[in-house]
Every structure is written in structure tokens, then in C-alpha cells.
N, C-alpha and C positions, 0 to 999 in steps of 0.2 A: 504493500500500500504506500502511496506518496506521500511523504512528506514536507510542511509547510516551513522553510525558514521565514521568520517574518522579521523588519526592522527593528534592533533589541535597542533597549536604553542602556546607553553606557555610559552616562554621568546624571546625577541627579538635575542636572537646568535642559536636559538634550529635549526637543521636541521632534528635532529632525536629522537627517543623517544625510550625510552623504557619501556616494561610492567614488572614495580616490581610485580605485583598480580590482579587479577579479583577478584573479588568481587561476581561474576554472573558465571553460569554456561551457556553453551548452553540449552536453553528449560526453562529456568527458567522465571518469570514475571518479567520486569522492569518497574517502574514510572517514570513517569518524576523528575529528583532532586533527583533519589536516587544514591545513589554511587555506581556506575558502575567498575573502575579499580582504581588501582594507575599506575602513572606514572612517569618514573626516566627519567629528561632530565638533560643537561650540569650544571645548576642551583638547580634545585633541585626535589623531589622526591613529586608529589601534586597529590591531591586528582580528578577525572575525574567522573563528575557526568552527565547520563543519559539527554537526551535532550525530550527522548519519552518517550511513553505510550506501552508497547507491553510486546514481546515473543522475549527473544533474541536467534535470529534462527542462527548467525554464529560470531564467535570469528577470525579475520583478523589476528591477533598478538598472538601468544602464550606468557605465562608469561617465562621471560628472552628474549623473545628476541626481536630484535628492530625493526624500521620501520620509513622511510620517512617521514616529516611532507605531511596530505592530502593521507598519504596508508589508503586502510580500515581498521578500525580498529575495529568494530562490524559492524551488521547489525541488525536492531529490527524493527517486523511486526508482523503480527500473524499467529498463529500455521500452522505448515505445506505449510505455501506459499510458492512458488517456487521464489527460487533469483539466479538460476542460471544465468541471464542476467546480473543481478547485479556485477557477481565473474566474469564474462568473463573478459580474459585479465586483472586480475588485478593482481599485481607484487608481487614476491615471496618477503618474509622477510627474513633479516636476522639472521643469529642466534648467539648471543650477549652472549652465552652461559659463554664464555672463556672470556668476556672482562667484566674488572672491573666496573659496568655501578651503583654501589651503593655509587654514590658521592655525596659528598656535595655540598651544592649551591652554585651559584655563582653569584653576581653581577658580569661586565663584568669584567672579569680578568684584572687585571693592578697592577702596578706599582712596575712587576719586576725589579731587578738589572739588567744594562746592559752586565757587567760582573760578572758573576756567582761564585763561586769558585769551585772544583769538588771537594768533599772530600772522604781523603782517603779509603780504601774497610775497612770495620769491621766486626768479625765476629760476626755471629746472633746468639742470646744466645737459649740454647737448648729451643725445646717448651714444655710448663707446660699446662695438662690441667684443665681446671677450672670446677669442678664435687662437686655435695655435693649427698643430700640422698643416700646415700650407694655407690657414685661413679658417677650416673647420672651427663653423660656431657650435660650441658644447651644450648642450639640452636636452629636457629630460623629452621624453616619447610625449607624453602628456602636457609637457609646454610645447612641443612643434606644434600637435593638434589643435590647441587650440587657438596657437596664433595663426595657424591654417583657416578654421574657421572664422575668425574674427575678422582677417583680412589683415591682418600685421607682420609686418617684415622681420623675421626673427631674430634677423642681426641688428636690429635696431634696438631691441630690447633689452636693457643693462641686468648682468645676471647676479641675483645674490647668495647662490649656492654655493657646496665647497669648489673651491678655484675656478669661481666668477662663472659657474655652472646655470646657465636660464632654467628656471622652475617653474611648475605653475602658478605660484604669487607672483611670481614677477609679469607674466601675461596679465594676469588681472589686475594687477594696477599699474599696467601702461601707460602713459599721456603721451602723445606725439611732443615732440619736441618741439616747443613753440620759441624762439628768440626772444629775450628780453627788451622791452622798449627803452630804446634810444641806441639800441645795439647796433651794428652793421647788419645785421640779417634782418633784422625787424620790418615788414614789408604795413603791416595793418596803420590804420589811420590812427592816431596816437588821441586816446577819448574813446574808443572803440570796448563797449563790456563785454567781457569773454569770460567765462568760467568752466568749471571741468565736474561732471558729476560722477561720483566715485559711488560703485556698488556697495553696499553697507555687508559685511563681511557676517557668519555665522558668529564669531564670540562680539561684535559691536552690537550685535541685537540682542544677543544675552544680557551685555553690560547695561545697554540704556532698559531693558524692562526691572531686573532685577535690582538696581539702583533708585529707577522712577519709583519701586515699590518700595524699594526702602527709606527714602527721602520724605515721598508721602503718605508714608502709614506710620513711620514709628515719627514720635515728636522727639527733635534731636533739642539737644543744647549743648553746648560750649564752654568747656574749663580749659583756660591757658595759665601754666606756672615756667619761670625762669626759670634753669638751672646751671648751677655753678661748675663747671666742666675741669678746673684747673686741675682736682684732684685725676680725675677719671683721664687727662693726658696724660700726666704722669706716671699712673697706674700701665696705661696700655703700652706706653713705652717701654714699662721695665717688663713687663710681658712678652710684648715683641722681640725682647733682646736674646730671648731662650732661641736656639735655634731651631727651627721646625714650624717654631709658632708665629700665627699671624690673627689676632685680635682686633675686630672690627666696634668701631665705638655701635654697631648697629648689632652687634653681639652683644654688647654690653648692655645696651637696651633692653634686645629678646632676652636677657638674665634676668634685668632687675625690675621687668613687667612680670615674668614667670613668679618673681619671691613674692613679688607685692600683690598679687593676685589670690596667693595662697591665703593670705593677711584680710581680703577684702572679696569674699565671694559672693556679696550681692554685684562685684565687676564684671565677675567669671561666670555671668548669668545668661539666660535665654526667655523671653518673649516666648511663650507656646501657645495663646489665645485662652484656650483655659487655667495655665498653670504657668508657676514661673521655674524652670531649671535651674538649679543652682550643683552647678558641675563643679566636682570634688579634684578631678584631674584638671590640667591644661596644656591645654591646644592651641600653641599662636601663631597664628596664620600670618605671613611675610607677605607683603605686595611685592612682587618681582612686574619691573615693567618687560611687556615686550610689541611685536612689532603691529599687532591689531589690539591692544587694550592691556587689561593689566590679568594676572594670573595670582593667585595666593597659594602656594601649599605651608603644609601645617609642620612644626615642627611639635612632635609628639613629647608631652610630659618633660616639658620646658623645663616645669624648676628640678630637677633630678641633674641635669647636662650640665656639664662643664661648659666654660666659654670656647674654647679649643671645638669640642662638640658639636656645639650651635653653631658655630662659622663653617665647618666643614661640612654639617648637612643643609644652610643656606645655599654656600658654593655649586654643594651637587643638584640642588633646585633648582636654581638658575641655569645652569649647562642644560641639565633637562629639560627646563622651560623652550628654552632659545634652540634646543635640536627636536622640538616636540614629542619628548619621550613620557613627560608626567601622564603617571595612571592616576586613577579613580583615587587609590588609596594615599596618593598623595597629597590630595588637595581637598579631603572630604575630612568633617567631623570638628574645624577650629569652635575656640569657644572664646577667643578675641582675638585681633589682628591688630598688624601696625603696619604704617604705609612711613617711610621711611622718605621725603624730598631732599635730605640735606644735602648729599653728595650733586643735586640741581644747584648749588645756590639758593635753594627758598628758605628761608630766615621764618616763616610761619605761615601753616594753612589750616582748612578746615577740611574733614575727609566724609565720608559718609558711610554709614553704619554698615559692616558686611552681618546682614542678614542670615543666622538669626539670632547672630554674639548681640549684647548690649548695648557693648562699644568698640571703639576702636580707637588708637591715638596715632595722632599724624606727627611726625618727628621732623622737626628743622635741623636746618647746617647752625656748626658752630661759629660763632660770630665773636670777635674781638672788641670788646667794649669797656666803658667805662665802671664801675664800678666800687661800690663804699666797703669799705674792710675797717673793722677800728675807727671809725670817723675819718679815715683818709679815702680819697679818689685814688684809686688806684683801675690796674691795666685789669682785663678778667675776660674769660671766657666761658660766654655765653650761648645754652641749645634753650630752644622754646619748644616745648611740649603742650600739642591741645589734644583734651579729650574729648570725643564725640559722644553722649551719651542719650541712650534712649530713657525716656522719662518715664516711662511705664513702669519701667524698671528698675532704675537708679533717680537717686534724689542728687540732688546740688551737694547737700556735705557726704554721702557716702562717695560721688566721686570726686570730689578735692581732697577726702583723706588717703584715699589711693592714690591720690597727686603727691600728696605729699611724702606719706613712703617710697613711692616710687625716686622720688625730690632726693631724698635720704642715702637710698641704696646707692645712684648714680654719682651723688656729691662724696659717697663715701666708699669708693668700689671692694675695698677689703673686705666691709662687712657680708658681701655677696659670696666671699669667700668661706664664712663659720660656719 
């Protein structure tokens, strides 16, 4: 009898999927456990292995284009059985053809700025392409296609692959090369509005629904506290000086958020509609930026870890992030996050709640300023810490006392050490 593979949920935000590639032809033999497709959802692009034994008699989903979680997505039986019962009424796909669906993972999106800045237009520098044996442009099978389709020159296309390899992101967000005005190539009438509309990517419509939900369902508010950073360079200095070791002041952070969490578990809480969570373990979810939105995985049972710990399992989130390797289990289960701008230059932001933690804190760069010591002005370095907090959940003084331990542990990094 045949069997239905139908489109599985492979992160909890996925509504839809998309087929990067088969693996399998129609007619060909499938095992069970052998790798049957890959699959691009809002998080990331994974591996989809066969559940049967058989003849795969029909492909639901062509490769690029998408489908509903639970659309068919194969069917496997044996040779020549009849599944048109099976196909009856089942719903057309669509074709993802045109939309940028080669993104990167995502834990669930958070801990944007509330207010964005828009930066100004620049122009895009001519495209170079990246060609060696006698000219041969390098790209993948699925970038030719579909700049086949689209009608694009594929040597026009700057490739961001390993060694400058054309991928299918880079097809999907093409622009033609247009000259900068006042350039030598600039032919248009100078006054003339042109704009470029960019397909909105599987994790960008994650981001903006799961955000839009959390901005206007939870009531946020805003706790900003200085703090006094001179001990904590000091500290990470004589840290760094071990050899092997390399201590990030955003280590020091994920520490001394982990202690002070322990200290203050109406922080380390959850919103559940009828009940509130108040989670015993913690789970702090890191914003790792990348190149369609932002990604969190979790670093598991924070306060247990050493600094050295926390920096080398951030390290390998990030590499996984940026080669699209994070699974499910790496980016499911936070139970507060931190979004980390300092290493931008932003000196203070506001971030917004990653859904369905409490809170979250947005972390600035350290800044060199003035400051009072013993009644003297003196030199000091200064990080701003704001907490995002949901109100349902957290009052005004249970999270400024978490500011302030937190204040405590950072100004005093040794104590992080007993």
C-alpha cells in the first residue's frame, strides 16, 4: 500500500517549506533513513530522510518551490500502483520560484531595535565576476537555473559562496547594476525616482509577524542602568593572558545575566495566558546577527558554565549560524535573551521581547567617559544596559533589582567566580 510523505514541521515558527533539492527521482528505490530531499524553512535548510521502504511513485513539491506544513510532499509504494485516490483534491503548490527562500537559520527572531534607523540609498558597486580556468564562472546547479529563468547573466552576479562560488541567494537578490549619479556611466535624468523591490525572504516574515506579536500583545517597559566597566577590563585582561583563553566582555555578560537570574526568577519567567512559568533552569538565548535577520540559539544552563564555556559554545553558534547548520535543538527552549549592539558602536537601545521569555536586555558598547569617584571627575568606562520587560509579568522594582545585581556581578567580575 502507498505511502503519504507529507510536508513535516521542522521548527516550531515553520508554516511552510521549501524544497532546496531531491535527492530521489520519481521511479527510483527509496529505504527507509535514506535521504530523500533537503528542505529550506524560516530557520534553516535540513536534511529530510525517507520514513519507507519502496518506489517513489510521485514528487508533491517540485524543487524551489514551497508548500504548507502536512501538503504532500512525496508519495512511496510500489511500482506502478495506482495513487490517484491518494492526489485527489490535494492543493496546488506554490511557486517560490522568485522569492529568496535560501536563508539562514533562525532561532526565533528577536531582539530587534524598537526604533530602526533607515539608512541612506548607496550606490551598489559595479558587479565583478568571480571565474578562474580560462574564465569558468563557478555556480551552484540551482543558481544557473534560476538565473536561467529569470533572464540574468550569471556572470554578472557577485558570488558569496566558499571562493566567491554564485549560490542561490545571490540570484535572489540580484539588482542590475545601476551607476551612481553624477558618475561617468550615469545615463538617467538626474531627479528621476527609481527604487528596487526586494522579495521578502522566509525568516523576514517570521521576524516581522513574531515581533509585530510580541510588541503588541505583551506591554513592554524600559529599565536603563550605567555600569562601571573598569573592573571587568581588567579582569578580562588578566584572563586573556592564560594562553588558550579568549574572554569576551559578551561572555561576561551571558555569566553575570545567568547568576543574576538564579537570584531573581520572577526574570527567568514566561507569559503562558493562563499561568505564569517560573523556570528553575536557564536558557539564554544570544542574538547572532546574520544575513536575512537575526537568529538566537540558546546557551543551555548558563549559570553552571564557565566563561571559557560560554565563549566557545557562542563561537560555534555563530559559525553554525552563518554556514546554516543550527538545528531545532539549538535554538528552541530560551527562557531570556540578550541582543548584544556594542561591538556596532550603539552606546544604547531598546530591543523587543523574544517571545515567550519576559525579557530580554539589549547590551551597548563600552564608552569612555567622565565620571565621579570620591568626589573627583575622573576618566571611567562606561556599558548601558536596558531591560525590556513585559508587564504582565515583571513589575518596575522586581526588574531594576535584577539590574542591579546584575550592576554588581559585572562591576565586580570575581564575585562571578565563588
Amino acid at each position: 500500500m502507498a505511502e503519504v510523505i507529507y510536508m513535516p514541521k521542522l521548527s516550531d515558527t515553520m508554516t511552510e517549506g521549501v524544497v532546496a533539492e531531491w535527492h530521489k527521482k520519481v521511479g527510483d528505490t527509496v529505504a527507509n533513513g535514506e535521504l530523500l530531499a533537503e528542505i529550506e524553512t524560516d530557520k534553516a535548510t535540513m536534511e529530510f530522510e525517507s520514513f519507507f521502504d519502496g518506489t517513489l511513485l510521485h514528487i508533491g513539491v517540485e524543487k524551489t518551490k514551497a508548500a504548507p506544513v502536512n501538503a504532500i510532499l512525496a508519495i512511496i509504494g510500489a511500482p506502478g500502483e495506482d495513487i490517484s485516490s491518494l492526489l485527489a483534491g490535494a492543493p496546488a503548490v506554490e511557486d517560490k520560484v522568485d522569492t529568496p527562500v535560501e536563508v539562514t537559520p533562525s532561532a526565533v527572531p528577536a531582539a530587534l531595535p524598537t526604533s530602526t534607523p533607515v539608512a541612506a540609498p548607496v550606490a551598489k558597486a559595479a558587479p565583478v565576476a568571480i571565474s578562474n580556468d580560462g574564465g569558468r564562472t563557478f555556480a551552484s546547479p540551482l543558481a544557473k537555473k534560476l538565473a536561467e529563468e529569470k533572464g540574468i547573466d550569471i556572470n554578472a552576479v557577485n558570488g558569496t559562496g566558499d571562493g566567491g562560488r554564485i549560490v542561490k541567494r545571490d540570484v535572489d537578490h540580484y539588482v542590475p547594476y545601476t551607476p551612481a549619479v553624477g558618475s561617468a556611466n550615469y545615463t538617467s535624468v538626474a531627479g528621476t525616482e527609481s527604487f528596487v523591490d526586494e522579495p521578502v525572504s522566509q525568516m523576514r516574515k517570521v521576524i516581522a509577524r513574531r515581533l509585530s506579536e510580541s510588541l503588541f500583545t505583551a506591554p513592554h517597559f524600559y529599565l536603563t542602568v550605567d555600569v562601571n566597566m573598569d573592573n571587568a577590563i581588567v579582569a578580562r585582561k588578566t584572563m586573556n593572558a592564560k594562553e588558550g583563553v579568549k574572554v569576551s566582555f559578551n561572555d561576561m555578560v551571558v555569566k553575570a545575566v545567568a547568576l543574576s537570574l538564579k537570584q531573581h526568577p520572577a526574570i527567568n519567567s514566561s507569559w503562558l495566558g493562563d499561568v505564569i512559568r517560573r523556570n528553575h533552569h536557564v536558557h539564554i538565548g544570544v542574538a547572532v546577527a546574520v544575513e536575512d535577520g537575526l537568529l538566537v540559539p540558546v546557551v543551555r544552563f548558563a549559570d553552571t558554565k564557565g566563561l571559557s564555556q560560554i565563549g566557545d559554545e557562542v563561537k560555534s553558534f555563530a559559525q553554525k549560524a552563518k554556514d546554516k547548520k543550527l538545528q531545532p535543538s539549538d535554538w528552541e527552549g530560551n527562557t531570556f535573551t540578550i541582543s548584544n549592539l556594542g561591538m556596532f558602536g550603539i552606546d544604547s537601545f531598546t530591543a523587543i521581547i523574544n517571545s515567550p521569555d519576559s525579557c530580554i536586555l539589549a547590551v551597548g558598547g563600552i564608552s569612555e567617559v567622565p565620571v565621579v569617584k570620591n568626589g573627583q571627575v575622573v576618566p571611567g568606562n562606561v556599558m548601558k544596559l536596558t531591560l525590556s520587560c513585559d508587564h504582565r509579568v515583571v513589575d518596575g522594582a522586581s526588574g531594576a533589582s535584577f539590574l542591579q545585581t546584575l550592576k554588581g556581578y559585572l562591576e565586580n567580575p570575581v564575585s562571578m567566580l565563588v
